[in-house]
C-alpha positions as CSV (number, residue, x, y, z in Angstrom):
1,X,-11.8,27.6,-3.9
2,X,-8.9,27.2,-1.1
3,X,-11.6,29.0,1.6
4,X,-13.8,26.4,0.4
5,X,-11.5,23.4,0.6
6,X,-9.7,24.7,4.1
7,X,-13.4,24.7,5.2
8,X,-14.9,21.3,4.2
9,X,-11.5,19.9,5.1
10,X,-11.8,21.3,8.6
11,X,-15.3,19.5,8.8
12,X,-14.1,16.3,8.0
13,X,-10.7,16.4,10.3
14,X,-13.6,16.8,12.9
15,X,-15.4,13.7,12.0
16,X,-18.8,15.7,11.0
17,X,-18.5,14.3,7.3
18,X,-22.5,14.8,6.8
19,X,-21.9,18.8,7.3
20,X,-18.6,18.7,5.0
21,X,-20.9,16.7,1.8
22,X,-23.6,20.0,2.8
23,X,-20.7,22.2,2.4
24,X,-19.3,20.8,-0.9
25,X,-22.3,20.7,-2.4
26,X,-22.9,24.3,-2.0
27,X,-19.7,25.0,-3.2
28,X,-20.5,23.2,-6.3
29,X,-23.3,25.0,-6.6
30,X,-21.8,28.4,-6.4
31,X,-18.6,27.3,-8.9
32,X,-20.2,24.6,-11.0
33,X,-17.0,24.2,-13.4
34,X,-14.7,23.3,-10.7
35,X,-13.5,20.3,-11.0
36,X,-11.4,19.9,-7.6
37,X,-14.5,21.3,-5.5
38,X,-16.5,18.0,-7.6
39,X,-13.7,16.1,-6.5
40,X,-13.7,16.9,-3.1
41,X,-17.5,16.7,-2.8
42,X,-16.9,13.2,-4.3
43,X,-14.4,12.6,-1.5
44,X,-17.0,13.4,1.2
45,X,-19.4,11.7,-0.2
46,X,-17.0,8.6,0.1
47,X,-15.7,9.2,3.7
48,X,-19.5,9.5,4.7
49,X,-20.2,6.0,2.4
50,X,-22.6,7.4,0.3
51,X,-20.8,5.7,-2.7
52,X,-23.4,5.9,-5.3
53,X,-23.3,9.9,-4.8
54,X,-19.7,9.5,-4.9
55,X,-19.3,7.9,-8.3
56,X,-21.0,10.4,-9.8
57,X,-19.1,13.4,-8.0
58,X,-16.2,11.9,-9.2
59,X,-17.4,11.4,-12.7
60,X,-18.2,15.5,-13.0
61,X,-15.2,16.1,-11.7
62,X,-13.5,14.0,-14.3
63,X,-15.3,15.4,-17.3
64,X,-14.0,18.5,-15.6
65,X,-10.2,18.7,-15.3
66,X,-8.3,15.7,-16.6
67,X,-6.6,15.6,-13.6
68,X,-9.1,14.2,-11.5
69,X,-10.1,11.0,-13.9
70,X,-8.4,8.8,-10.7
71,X,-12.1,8.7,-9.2
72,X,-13.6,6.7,-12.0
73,X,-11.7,3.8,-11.3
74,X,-14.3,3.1,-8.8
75,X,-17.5,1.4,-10.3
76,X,-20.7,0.0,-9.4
77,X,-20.3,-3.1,-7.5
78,X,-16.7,-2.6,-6.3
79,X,-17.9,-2.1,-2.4
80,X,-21.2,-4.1,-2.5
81,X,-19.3,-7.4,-4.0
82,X,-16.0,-9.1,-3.7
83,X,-14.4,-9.3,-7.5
84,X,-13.0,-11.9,-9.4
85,X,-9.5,-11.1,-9.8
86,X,-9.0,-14.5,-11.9
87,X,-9.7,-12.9,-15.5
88,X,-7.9,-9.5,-15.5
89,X,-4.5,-11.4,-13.4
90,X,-5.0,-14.3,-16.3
91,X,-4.1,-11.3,-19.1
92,X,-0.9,-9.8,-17.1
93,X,2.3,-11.0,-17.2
94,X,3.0,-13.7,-14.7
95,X,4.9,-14.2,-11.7
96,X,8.1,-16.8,-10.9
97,X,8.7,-17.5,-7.5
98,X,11.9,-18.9,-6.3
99,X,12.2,-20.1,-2.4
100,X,8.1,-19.6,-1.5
101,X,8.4,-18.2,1.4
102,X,8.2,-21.3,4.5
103,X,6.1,-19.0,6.7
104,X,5.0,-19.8,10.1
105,X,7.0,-16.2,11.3
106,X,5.9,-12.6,10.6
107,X,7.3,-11.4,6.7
108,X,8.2,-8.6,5.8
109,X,7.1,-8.1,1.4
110,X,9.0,-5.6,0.0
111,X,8.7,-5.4,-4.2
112,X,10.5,-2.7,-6.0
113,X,13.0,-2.3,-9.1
114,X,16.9,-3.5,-9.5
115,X,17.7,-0.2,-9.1
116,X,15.7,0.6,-5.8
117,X,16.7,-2.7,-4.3
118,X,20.4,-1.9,-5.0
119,X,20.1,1.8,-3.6
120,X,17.3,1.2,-0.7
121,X,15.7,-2.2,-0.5
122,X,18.5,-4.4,0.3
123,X,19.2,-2.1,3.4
124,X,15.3,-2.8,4.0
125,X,16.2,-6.1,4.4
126,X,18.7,-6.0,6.3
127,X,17.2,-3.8,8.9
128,X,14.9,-6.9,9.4
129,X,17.3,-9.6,10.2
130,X,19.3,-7.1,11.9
131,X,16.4,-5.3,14.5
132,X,13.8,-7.6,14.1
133,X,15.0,-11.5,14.7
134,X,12.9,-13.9,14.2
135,X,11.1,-12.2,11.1
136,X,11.6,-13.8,7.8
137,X,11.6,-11.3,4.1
138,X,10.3,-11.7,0.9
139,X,11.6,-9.8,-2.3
140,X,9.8,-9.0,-5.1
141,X,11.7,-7.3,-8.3
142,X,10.2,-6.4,-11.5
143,X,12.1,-7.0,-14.7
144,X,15.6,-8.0,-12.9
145,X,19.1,-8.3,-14.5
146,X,22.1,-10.7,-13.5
147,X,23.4,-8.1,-11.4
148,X,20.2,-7.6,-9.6
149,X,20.0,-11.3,-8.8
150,X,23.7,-11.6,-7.7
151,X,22.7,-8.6,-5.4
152,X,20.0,-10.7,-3.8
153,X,22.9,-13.8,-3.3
154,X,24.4,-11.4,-1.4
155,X,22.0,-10.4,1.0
156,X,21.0,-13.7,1.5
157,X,24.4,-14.7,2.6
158,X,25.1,-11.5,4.9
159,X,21.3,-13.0,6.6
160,X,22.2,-13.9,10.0
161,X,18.5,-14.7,11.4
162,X,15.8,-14.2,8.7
163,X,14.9,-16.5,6.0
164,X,15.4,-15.2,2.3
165,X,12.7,-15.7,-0.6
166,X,12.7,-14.4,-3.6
167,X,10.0,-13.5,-6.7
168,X,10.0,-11.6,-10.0
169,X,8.5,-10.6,-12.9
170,X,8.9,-8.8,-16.2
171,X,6.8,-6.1,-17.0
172,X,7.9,-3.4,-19.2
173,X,5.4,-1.2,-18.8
174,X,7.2,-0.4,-15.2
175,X,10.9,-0.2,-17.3
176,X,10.6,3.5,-18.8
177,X,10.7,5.9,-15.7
178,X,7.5,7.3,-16.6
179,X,4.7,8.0,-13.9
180,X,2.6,5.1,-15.3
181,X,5.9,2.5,-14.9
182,X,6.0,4.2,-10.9
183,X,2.6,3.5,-10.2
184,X,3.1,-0.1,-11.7
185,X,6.0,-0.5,-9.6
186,X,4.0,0.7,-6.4
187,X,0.9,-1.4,-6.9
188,X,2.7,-4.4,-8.0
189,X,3.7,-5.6,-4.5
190,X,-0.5,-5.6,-3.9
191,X,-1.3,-7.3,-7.3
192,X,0.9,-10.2,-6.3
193,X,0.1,-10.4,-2.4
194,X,-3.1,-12.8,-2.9
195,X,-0.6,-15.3,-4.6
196,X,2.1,-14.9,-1.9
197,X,-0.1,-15.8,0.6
198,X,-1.6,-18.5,-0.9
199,X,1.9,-20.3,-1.9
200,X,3.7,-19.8,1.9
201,X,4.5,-23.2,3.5
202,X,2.7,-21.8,6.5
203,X,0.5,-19.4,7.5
204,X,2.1,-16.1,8.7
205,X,1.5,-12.5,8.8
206,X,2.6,-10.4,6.3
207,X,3.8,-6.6,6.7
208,X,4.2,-5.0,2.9
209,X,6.6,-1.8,3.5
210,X,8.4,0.2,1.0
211,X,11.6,-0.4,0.0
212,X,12.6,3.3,1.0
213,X,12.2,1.9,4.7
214,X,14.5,1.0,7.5
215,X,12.8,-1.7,10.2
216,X,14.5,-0.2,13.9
217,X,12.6,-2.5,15.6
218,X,9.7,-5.2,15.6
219,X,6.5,-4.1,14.6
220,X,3.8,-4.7,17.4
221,X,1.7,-6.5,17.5
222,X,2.9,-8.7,14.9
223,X,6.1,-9.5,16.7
224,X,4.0,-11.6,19.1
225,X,3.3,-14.2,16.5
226,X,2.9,-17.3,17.4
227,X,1.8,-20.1,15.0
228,X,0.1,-22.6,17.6
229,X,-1.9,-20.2,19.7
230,X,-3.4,-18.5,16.4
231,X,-3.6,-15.2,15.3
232,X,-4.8,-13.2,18.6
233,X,-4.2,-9.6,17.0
234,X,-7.6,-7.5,17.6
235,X,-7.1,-7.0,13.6
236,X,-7.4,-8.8,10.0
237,X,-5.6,-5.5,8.2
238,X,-3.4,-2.9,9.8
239,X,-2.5,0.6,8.2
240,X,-2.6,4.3,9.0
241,X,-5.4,6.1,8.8
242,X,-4.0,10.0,7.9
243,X,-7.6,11.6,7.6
244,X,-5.9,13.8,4.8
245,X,-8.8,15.3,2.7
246,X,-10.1,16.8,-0.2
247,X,-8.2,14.3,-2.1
248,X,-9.8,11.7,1.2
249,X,-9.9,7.8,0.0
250,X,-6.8,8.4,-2.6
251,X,-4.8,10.0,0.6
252,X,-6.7,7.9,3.5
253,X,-4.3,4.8,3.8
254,X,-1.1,5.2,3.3
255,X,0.6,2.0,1.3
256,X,4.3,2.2,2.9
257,X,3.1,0.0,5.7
258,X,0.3,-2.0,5.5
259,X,-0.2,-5.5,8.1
260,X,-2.4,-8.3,6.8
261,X,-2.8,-11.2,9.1
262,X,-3.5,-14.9,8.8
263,X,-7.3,-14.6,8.5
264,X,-9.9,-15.4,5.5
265,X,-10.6,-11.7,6.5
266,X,-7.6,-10.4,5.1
267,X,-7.2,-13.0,2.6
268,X,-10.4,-11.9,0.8
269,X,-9.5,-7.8,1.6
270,X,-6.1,-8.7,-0.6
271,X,-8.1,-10.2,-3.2
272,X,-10.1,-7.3,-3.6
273,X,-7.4,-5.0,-3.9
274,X,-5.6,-7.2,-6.5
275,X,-8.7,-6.9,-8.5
276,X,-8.8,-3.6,-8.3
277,X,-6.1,-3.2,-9.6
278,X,-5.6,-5.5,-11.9
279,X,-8.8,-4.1,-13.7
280,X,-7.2,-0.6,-13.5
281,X,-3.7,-2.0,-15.1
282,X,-5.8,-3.2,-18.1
283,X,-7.8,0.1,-18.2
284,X,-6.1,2.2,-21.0
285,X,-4.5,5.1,-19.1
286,X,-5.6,3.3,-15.8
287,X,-2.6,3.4,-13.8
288,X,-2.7,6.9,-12.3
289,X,-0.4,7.2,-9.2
290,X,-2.2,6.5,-6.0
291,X,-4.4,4.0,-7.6
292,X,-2.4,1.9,-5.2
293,X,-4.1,3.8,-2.3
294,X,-7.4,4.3,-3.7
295,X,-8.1,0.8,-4.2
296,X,-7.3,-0.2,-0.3
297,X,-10.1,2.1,0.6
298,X,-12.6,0.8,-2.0
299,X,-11.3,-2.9,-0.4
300,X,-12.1,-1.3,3.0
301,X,-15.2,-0.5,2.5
302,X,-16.4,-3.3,0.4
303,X,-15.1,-5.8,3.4
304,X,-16.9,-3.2,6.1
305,X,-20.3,-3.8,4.1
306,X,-19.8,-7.5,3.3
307,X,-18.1,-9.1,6.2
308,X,-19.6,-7.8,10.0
309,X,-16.5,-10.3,11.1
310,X,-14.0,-7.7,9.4
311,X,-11.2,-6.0,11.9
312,X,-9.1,-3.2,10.7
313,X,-6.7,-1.2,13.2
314,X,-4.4,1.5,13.0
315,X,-0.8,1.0,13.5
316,X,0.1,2.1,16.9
317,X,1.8,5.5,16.9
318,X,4.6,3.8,18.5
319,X,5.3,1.8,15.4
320,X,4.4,3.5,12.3
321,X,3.9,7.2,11.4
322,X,4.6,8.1,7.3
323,X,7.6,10.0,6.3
324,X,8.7,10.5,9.4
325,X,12.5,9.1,11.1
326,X,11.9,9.3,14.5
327,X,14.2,7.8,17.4
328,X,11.5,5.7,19.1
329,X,9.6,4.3,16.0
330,X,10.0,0.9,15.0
331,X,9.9,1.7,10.9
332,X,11.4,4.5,9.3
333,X,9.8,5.4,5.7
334,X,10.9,7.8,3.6
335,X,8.8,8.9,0.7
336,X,9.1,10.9,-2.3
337,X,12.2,13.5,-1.7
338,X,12.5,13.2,1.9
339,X,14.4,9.9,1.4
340,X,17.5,12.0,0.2
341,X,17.0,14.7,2.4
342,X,16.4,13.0,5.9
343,X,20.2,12.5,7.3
344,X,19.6,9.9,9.7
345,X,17.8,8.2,7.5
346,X,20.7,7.9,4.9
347,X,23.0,7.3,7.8
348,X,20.8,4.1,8.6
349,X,20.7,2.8,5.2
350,X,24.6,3.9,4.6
351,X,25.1,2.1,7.3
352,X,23.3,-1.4,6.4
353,X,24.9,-0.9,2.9
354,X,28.7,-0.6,4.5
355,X,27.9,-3.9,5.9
356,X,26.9,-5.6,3.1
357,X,29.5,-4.2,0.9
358,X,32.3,-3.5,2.6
């Protein structure tokens, strides 16, 4: 199987995706009970937008191995039609906004728990008002405490340029530590984007990073926001393209950075991934880590078939590469372990935490 996977992954790091779905589909052939050569078939199938085909790869690969049931979340419909997200939000637990943000600057939406905002995301913010003036943050915490809130006080007192505005909600599914309550806490920050950007004062763009970030300097284009000349960006949504394969759409965007901009364009590619996902949340078992991921693909490519209008871009390599703490980039991000492991990383956010501490 690895020959096999090195092989079609090869194809598709060369852009020749029809040859990869030829070469998984032998491979299926020769080891029918496979379920991660299914799974990557079903991947190629996707990257080449044959999403029929890809369904039902997926699907095999599901009644396979367990650990491939991710793939079913996408069904019939979800890149041929943009979905109501009204009916599955209405049966989740709502959102209370305090301070909508006033908009009219770029925003930086960061949405995490008490404990990762004490630990990471309150150094996030800083990092904003500190290397990027003129940008405004938002923070969204799920199931907060007094402390928690007294934390946010804080911050918004040790704020020197940006503008503070705060969200939560209670959900306690995302309390118990589990892998279900991560994925809720990673796909959260997307289920409530449609609302934050239809309750700003203004129009803005919006930037969703993770809280395990630190924000060196502003993020180009964005920073050259201005609200009376429009939003001139080449781009509706901004994110990173990795080209990681077999697992392909699950792996293709990565969420720690993702750049929406003032446009019905991105407005209706949020809205898609909220219902995504909020479908998924009510799905029994549906909330299978990277759903977060796989559902701004699905969005992708339903706005690539729908709207001709539609304008994605990758972030330039200047601003944004994952998991990596380079001198020159404007955003640090840390994922999984490396955010205890990268030292000038934890210096940065050591540092931002000295200052609001003392």
């Amino acid at each position: 199987m690895e020959a096999e996977m090195d092989e079609g992954a090869a194809l598709m790091a060369a852009g020749r995706a029809a040859e990869a779905v030829d070469h998984f589909e032998r491979a299926v052939k020769g080891a029918p009970e496979d379920g991660g050569l299914s799974f990557a078939l079903g991947s190629a199938l996707f990257m080449a937008g044959n999403m029929d085909a890809a369904r039902g790869a997926y699907a095999r690969a599901a009644s396979l191995d367990d650990r491939y049931h991710i793939g079913t979340m996408m069904r019939v419909g979800d890149t041929t039609r943009l979905l109501d997200a009204g009916p599955w939000m209405a049966r989740l637990p709502g959102m209370e906004m305090r301070f909508p943000p006033p908009g009219g600057r770029p925003l930086v939406f960061l949405a995490c728990d008490p404990i990762y905002f004490r630990d990471l995301g309150r150094a996030m913010a800083l990092s904003v008002d500190r290397n990027a003036p003129g940008w405004d943050v938002h923070v969204h915490l799920a199931n907060p405490d007094g402390p928690s809130l007294g934390l946010v006080e804080g911050l918004a007192g040790a704020l020197c340029s940006a503008r503070l505005s705060l969200s939560w909600e209670v959900v306690p599914q995302a309390a118990d530590g589990s892998m279900g309550a991560r994925t809720w806490l990673a796909s959260m920050r997307y289920l409530r984007l449609p609302d934050l950007m239809d309750r700003m004062e203004m129009p803005s763009p919006i930037v969703i990073v993770d809280a395990d970030s630190v924000m060196r300097a502003p993020l180009p284009p964005v920073d050259g926001w201005k609200p009376e000349s429009g939003w001139l960006a080449p781009w509706d949504i901004a994110l990173n393209d990795q080209g990681w394969f077999p697992m392909g759409p699950l792996w293709r965007f990565h969420g720690a950075c993702v750049g929406v901009a003032p446009t019905p364009a991105a407005r209706a590619f949020a809205g898609q991934v909220q219902a995504l996902l909020a479908r998924q949340a009510l799905t029994p078992g549906g909330m299978i880590w990277m759903v977060d991921q796989y559902a701004l693909s699905i969005a992708h490519q339903a706005m690539i078939t729908l709207d001709p209008t539609y304008r994605r871009a990758d972030w330039p390599r200047e601003a944004f590469r994952p998991d990596l703490a380079e001198e020159g980039l404007a955003l640090w991000s840390m994922g999984a372990h490396r955010k205890k492991e990268n030292p000038d990383y934890r210096r940065e956010v050591a540092r931002f935490l000295a200052d609001l501490d003392g």
